[in-house]
N, CA, C and O atoms as a Maestro MAE file, in Angstrom:
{
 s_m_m2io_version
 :::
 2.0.0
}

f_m_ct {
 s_m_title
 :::
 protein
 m_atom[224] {
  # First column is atom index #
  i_m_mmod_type
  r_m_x_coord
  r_m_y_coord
  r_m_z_coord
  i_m_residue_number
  s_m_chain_name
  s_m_pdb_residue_name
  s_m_pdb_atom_name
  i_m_atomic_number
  :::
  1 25 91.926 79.698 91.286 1 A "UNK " " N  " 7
  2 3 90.824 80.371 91.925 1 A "UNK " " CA " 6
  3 2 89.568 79.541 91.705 1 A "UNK " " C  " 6
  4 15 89.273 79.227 90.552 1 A "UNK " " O  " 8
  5 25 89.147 79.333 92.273 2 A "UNK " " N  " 7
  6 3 87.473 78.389 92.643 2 A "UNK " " CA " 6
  7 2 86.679 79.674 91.981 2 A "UNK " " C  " 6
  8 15 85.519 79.269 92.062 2 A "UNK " " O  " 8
  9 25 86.636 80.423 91.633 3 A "UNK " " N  " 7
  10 3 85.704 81.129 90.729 3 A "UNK " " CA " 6
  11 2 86.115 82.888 90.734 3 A "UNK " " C  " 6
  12 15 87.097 83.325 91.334 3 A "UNK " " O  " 8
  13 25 85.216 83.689 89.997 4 A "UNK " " N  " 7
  14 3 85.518 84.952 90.458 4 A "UNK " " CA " 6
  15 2 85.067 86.018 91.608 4 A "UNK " " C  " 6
  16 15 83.865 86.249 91.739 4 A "UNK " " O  " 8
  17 25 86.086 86.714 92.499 5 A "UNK " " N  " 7
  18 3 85.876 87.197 93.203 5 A "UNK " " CA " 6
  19 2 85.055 88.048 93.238 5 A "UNK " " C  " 6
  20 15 85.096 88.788 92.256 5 A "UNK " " O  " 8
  21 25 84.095 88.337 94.165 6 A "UNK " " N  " 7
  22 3 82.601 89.549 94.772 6 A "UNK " " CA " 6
  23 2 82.967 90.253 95.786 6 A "UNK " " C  " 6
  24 15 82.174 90.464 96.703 6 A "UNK " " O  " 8
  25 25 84.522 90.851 95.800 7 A "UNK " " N  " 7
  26 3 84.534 91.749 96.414 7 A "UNK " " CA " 6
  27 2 85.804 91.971 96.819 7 A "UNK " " C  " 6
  28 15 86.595 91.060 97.061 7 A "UNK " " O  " 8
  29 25 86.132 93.510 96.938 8 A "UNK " " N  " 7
  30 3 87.373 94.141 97.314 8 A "UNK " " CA " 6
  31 2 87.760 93.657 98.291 8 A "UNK " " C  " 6
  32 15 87.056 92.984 99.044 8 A "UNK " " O  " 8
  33 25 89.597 94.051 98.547 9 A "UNK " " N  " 7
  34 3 89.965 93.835 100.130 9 A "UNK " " CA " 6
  35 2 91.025 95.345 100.154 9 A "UNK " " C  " 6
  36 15 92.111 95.684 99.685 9 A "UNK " " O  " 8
  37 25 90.197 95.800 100.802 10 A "UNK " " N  " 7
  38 3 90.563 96.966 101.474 10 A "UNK " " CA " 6
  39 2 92.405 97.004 101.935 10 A "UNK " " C  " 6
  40 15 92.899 96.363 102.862 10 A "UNK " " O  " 8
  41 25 93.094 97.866 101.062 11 A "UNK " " N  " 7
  42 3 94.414 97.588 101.845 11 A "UNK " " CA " 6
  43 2 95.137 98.626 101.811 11 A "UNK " " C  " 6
  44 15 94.691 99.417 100.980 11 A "UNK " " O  " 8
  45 25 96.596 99.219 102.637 12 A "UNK " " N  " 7
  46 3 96.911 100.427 102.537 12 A "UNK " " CA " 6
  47 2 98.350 100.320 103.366 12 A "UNK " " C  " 6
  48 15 98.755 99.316 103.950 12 A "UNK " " O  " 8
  49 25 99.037 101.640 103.268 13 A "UNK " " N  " 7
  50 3 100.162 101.265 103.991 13 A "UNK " " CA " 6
  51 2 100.008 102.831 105.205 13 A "UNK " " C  " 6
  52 15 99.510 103.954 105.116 13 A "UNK " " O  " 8
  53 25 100.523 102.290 105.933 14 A "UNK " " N  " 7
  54 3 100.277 103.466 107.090 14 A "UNK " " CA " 6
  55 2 101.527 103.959 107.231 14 A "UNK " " C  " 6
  56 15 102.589 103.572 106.745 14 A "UNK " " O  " 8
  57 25 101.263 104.909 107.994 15 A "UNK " " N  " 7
  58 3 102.372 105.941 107.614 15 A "UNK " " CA " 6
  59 2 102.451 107.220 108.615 15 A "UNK " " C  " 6
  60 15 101.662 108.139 108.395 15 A "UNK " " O  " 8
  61 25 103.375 107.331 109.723 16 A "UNK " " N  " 7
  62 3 103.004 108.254 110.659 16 A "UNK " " CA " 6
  63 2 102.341 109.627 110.631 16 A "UNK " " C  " 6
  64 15 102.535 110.066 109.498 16 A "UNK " " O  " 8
  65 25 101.803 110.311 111.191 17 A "UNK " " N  " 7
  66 3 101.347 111.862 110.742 17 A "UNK " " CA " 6
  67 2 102.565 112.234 110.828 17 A "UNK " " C  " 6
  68 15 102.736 112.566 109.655 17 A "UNK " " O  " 8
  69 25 103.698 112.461 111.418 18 A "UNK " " N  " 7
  70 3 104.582 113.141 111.284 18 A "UNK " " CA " 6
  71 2 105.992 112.499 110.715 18 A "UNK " " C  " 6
  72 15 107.028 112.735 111.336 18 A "UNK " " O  " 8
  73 25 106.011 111.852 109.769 19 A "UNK " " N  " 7
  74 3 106.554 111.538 109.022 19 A "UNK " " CA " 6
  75 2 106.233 112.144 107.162 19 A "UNK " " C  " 6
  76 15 106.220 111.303 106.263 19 A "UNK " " O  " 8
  77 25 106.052 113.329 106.919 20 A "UNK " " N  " 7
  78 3 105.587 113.783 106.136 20 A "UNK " " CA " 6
  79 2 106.596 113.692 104.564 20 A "UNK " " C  " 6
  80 15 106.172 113.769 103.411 20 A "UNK " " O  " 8
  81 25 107.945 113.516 105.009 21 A "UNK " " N  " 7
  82 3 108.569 113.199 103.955 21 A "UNK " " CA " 6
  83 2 108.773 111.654 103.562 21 A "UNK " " C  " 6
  84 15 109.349 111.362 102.514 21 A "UNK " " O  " 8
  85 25 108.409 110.934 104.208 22 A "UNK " " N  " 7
  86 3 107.778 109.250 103.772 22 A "UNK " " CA " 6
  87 2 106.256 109.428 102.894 22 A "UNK " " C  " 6
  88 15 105.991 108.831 101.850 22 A "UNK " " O  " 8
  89 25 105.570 110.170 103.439 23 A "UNK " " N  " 7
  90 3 104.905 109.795 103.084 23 A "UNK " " CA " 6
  91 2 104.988 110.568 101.742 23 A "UNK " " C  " 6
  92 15 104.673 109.812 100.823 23 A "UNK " " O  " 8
  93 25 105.223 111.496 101.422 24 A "UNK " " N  " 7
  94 3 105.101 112.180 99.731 24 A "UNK " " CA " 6
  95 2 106.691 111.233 99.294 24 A "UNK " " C  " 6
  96 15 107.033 111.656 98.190 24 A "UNK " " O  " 8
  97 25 107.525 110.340 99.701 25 A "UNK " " N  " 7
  98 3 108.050 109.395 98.830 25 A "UNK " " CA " 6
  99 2 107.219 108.222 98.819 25 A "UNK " " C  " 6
  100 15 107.752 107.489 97.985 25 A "UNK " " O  " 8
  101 25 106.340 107.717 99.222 26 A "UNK " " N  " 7
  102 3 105.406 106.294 99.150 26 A "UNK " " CA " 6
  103 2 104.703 107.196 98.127 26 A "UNK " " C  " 6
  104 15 105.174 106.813 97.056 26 A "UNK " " O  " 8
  105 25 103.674 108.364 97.822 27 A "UNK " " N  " 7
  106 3 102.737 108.762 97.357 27 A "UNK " " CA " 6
  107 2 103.346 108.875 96.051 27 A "UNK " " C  " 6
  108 15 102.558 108.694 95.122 27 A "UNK " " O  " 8
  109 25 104.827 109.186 95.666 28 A "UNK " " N  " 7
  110 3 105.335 109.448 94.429 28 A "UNK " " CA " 6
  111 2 105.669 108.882 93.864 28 A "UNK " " C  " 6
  112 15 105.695 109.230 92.684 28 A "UNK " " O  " 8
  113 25 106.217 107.504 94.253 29 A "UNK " " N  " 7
  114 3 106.084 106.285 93.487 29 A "UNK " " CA " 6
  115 2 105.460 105.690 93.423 29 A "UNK " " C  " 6
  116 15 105.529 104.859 92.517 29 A "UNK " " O  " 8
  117 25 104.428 105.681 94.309 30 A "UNK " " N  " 7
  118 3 103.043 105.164 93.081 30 A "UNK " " CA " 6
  119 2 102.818 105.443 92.536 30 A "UNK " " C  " 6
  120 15 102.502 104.706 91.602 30 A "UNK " " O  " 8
  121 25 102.677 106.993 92.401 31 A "UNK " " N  " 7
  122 3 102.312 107.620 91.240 31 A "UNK " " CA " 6
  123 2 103.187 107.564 89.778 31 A "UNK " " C  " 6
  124 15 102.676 108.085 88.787 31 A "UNK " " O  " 8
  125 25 104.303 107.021 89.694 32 A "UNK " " N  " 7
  126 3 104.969 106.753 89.000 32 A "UNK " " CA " 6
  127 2 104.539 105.796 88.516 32 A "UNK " " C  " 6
  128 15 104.278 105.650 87.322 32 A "UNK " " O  " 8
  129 25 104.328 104.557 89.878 33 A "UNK " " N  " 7
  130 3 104.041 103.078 89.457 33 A "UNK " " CA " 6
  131 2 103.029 102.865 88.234 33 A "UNK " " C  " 6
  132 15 103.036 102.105 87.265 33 A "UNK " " O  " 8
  133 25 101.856 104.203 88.850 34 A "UNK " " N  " 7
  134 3 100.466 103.529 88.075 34 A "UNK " " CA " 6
  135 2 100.828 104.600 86.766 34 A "UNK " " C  " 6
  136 15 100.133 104.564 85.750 34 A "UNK " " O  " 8
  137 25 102.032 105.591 86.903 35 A "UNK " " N  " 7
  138 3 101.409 106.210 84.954 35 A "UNK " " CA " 6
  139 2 102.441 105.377 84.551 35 A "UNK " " C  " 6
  140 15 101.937 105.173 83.447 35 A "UNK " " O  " 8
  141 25 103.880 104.457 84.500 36 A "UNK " " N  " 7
  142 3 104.231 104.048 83.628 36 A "UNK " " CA " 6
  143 2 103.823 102.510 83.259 36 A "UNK " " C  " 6
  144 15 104.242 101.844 82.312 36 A "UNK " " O  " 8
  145 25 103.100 102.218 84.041 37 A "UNK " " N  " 7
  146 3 102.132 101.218 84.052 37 A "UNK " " CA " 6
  147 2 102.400 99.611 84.807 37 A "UNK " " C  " 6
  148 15 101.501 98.778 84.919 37 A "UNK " " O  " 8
  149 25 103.602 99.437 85.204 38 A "UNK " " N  " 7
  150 3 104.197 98.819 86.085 38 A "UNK " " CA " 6
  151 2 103.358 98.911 87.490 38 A "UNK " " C  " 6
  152 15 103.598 97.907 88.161 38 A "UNK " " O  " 8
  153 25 102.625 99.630 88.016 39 A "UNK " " N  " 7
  154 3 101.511 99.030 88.866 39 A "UNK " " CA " 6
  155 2 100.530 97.962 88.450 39 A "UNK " " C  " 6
  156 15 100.606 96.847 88.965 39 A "UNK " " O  " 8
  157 25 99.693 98.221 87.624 40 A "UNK " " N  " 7
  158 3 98.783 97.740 86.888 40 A "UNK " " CA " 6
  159 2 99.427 96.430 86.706 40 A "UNK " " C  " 6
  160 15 98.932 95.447 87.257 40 A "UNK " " O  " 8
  161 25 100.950 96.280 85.668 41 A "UNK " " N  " 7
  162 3 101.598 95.015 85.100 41 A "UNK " " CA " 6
  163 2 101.531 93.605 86.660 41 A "UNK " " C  " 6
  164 15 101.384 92.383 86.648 41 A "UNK " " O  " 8
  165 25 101.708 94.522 87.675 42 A "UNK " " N  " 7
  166 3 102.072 93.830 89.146 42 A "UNK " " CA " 6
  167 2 100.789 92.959 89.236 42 A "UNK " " C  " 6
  168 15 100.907 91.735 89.179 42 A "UNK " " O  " 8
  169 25 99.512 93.565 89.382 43 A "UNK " " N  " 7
  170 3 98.188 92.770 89.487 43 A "UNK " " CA " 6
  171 2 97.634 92.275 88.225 43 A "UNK " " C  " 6
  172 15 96.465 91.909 88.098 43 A "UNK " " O  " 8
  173 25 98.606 92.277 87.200 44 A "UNK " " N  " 7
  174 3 97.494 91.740 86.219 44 A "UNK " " CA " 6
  175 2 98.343 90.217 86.456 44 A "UNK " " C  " 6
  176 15 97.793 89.119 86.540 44 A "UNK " " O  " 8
  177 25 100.056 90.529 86.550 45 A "UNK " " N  " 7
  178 3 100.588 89.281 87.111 45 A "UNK " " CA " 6
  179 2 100.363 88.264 87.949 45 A "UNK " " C  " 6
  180 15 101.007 87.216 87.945 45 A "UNK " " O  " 8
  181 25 99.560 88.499 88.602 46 A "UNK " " N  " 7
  182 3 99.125 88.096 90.049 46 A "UNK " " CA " 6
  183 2 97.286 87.639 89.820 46 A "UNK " " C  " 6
  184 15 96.790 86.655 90.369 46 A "UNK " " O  " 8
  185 25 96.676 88.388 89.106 47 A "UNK " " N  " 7
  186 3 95.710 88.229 88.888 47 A "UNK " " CA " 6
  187 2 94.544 89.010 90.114 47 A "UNK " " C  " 6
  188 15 93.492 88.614 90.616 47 A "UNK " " O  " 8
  189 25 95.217 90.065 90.233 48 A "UNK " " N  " 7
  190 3 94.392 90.720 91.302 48 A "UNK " " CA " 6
  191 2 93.889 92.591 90.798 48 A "UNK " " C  " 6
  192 15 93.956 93.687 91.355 48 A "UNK " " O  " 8
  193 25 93.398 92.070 89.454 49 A "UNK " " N  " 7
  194 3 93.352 93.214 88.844 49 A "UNK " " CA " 6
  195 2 92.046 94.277 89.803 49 A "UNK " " C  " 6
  196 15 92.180 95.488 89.980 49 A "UNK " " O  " 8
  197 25 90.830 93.431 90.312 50 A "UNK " " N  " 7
  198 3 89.697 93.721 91.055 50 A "UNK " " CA " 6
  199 2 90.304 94.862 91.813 50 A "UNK " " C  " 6
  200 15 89.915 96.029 91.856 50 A "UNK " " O  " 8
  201 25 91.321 94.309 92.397 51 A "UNK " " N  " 7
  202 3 91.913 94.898 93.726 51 A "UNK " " CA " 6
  203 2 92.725 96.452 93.389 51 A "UNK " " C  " 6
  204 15 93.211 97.043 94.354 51 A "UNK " " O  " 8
  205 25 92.824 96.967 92.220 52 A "UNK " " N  " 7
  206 3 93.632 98.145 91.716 52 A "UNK " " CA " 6
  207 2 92.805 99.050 92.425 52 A "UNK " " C  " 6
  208 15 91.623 98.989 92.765 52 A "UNK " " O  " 8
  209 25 93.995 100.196 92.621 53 A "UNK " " N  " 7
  210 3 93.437 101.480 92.717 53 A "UNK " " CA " 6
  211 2 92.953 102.128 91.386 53 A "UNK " " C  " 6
  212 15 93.334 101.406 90.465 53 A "UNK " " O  " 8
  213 25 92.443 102.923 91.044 54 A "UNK " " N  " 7
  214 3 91.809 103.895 90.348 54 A "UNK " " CA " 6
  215 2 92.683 105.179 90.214 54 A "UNK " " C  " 6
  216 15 92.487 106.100 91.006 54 A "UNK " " O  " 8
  217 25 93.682 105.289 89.205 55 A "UNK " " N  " 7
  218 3 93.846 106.442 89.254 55 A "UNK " " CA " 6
  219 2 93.083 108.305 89.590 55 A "UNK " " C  " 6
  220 15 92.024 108.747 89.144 55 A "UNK " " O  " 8
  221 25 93.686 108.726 90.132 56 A "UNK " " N  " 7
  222 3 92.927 110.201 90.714 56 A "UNK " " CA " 6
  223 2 93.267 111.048 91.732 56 A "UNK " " C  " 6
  224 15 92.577 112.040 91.965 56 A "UNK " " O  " 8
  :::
 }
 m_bond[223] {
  # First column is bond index #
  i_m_from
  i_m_to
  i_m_order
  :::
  1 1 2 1
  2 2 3 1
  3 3 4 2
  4 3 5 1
  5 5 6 1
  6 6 7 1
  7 7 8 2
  8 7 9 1
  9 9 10 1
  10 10 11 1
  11 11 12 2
  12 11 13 1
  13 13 14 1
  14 14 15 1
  15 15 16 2
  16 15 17 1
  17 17 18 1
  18 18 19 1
  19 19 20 2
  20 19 21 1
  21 21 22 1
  22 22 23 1
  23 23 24 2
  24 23 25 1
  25 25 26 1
  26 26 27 1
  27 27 28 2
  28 27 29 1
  29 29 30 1
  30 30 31 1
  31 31 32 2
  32 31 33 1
  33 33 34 1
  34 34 35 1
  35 35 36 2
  36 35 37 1
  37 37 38 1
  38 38 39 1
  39 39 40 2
  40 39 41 1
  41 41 42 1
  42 42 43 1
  43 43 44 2
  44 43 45 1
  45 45 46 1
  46 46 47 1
  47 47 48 2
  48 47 49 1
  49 49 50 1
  50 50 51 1
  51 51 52 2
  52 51 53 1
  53 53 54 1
  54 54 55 1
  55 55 56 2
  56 55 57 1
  57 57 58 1
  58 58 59 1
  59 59 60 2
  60 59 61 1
  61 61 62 1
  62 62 63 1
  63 63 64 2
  64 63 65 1
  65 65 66 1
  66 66 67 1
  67 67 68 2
  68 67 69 1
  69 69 70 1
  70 70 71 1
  71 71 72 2
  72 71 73 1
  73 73 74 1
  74 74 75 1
  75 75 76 2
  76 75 77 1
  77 77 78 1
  78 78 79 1
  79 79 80 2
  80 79 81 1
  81 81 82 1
  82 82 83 1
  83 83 84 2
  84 83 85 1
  85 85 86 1
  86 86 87 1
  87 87 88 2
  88 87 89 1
  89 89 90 1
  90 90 91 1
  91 91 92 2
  92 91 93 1
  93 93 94 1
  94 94 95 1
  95 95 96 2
  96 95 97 1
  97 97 98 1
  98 98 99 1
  99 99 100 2
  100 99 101 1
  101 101 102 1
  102 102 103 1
  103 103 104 2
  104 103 105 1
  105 105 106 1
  106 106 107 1
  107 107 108 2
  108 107 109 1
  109 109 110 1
  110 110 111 1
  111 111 112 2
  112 111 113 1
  113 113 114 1
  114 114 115 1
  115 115 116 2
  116 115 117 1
  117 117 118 1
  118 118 119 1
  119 119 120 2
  120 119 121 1
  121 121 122 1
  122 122 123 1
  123 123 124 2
  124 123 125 1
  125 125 126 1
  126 126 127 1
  127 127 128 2
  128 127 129 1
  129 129 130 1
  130 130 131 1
  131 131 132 2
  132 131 133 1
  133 133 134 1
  134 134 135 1
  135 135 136 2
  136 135 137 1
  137 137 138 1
  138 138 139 1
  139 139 140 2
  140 139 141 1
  141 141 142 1
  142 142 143 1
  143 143 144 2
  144 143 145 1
  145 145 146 1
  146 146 147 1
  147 147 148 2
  148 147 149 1
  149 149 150 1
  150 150 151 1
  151 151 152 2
  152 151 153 1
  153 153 154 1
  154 154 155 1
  155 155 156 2
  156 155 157 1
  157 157 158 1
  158 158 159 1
  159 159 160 2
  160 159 161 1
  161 161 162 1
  162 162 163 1
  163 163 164 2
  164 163 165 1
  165 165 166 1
  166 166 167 1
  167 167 168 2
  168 167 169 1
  169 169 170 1
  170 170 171 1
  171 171 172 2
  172 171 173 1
  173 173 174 1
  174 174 175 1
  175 175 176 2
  176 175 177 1
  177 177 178 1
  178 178 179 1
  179 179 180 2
  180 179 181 1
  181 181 182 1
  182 182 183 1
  183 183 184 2
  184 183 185 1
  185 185 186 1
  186 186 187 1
  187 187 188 2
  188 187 189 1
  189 189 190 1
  190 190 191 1
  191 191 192 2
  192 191 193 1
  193 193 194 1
  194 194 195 1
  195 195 196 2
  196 195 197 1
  197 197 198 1
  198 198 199 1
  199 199 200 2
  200 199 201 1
  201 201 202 1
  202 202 203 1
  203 203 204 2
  204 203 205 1
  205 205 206 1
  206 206 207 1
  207 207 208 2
  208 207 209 1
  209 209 210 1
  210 210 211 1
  211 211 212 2
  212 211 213 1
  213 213 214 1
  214 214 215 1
  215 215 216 2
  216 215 217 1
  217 217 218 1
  218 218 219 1
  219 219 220 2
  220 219 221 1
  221 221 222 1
  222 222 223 1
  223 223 224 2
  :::
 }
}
């Protein structure tokens, strides 16, 4: 990296409105991802910690 980054990049996965049981399985493993901490482990690997969501 040529220095440290000044700013987010907005990113997300889409997901039909009526596809409602995709979407509470995408929503539940993240939520998994980020409490056993294996989200977090992914960007610290990568070095894109800036870029985390915020648990909430």
């Amino acid at each position: 990296m040529g220095g440290p980054p000044y700013y987010k990049i907005a990113t997300g996965i889409g997901i039909r409105k009526n596809e409602a049981a995709l979407h509470k399985a995408v929503s539940s493993a993240l939520a998994d991802m980020m409490k056993n901490g294996s989200y977090a482990a992914i960007f610290r690997k990568w070095n894109l910690g800036i870029d985390m969501l915020k648990p909430g």
